[in-house]
N, C-alpha and C positions, 0 to 999 in steps of 0.2 A: 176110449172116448171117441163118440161118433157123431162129427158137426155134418151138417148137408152131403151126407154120402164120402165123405172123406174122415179117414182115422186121422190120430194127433200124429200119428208118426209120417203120414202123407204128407202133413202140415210141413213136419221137420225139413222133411226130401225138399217141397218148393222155397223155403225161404234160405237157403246152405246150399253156394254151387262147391264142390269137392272135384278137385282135381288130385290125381297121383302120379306124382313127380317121384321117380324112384325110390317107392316104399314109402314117402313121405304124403300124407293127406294134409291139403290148404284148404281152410273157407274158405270163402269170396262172398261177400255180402253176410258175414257172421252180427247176430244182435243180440250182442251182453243182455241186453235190457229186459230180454224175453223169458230172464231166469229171477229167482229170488235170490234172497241172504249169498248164502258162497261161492252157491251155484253162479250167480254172474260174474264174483271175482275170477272163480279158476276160466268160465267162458274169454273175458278178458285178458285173463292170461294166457291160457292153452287152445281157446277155441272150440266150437259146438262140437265138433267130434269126439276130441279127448272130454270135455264137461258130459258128454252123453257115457262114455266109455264109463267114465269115474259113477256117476248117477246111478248105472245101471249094475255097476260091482260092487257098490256100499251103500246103496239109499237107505237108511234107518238108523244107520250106525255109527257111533259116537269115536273119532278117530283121534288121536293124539299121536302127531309128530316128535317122536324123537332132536336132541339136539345135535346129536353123533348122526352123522349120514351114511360115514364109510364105515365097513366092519373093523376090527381088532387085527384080523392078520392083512387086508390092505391094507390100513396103515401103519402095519411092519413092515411089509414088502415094502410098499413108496420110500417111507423112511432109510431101510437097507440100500436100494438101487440108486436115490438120489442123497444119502449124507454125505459123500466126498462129495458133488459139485453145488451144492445149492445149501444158504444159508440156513439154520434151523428157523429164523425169523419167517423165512419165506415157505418152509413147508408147514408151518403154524398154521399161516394165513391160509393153506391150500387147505389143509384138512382140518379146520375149525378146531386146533386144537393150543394150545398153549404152547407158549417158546418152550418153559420150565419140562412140559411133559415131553415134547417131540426132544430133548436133551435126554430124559429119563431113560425112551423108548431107545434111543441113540446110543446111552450108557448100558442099558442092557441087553444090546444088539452086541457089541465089544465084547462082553462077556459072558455071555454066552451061548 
């Protein structure tokens, strides 16, 4: 797209100042507002760079998040390295997972 001799992505450069703080990209003057539907949530969330990153890696495509975040064998390992110090209630709560299973996983750590 081409308004009075400037593209949309000129557009992008003047309205997002981006500084790089140690591998990390900030906006400064970022505007939610300038997205639609999700687009402005994750802007809101993550910011014009990351909401561009995301746009430009999946635009068309219909995404469903999982409820499991970590895989299967972290959280074995987690489980394994922290059952002797840390309650199973508390590694639940870490890895979205149930008292009852993080005991299961725990039980069958034991044996074998």
């Amino acid at each position: 797209m081409n308004i009075a001799g400037k593209s949309a992505s000129d557009n992008f450069k003047n309205d997002s100042l981006q500084l790089n703080i140690d591998e990390e990209v900030i906006d400064i003057n970022s505007n939610p507002e300038r997205y639609s539907g999700v687009y402005k949530e994750l802007a809101e969330l993550l910011g014009d760079t990351a909401t561009m990153k995301i746009w430009k890696r999946f635009s068309g495509l219909n995404i469903t998040f999982p409820q499991k975040l970590y895989s299967k064998e972290y959280r074995e390992d987690y489980i394994r390295e922290n059952m002797e110090s840390m309650k199973p209630s508390e590694m639940a709560k870490i890895l979205g997972l149930s008292e009852r299973r993080v005991r299961q996983i725990m039980g069958e750590i034991r044996n074998g």
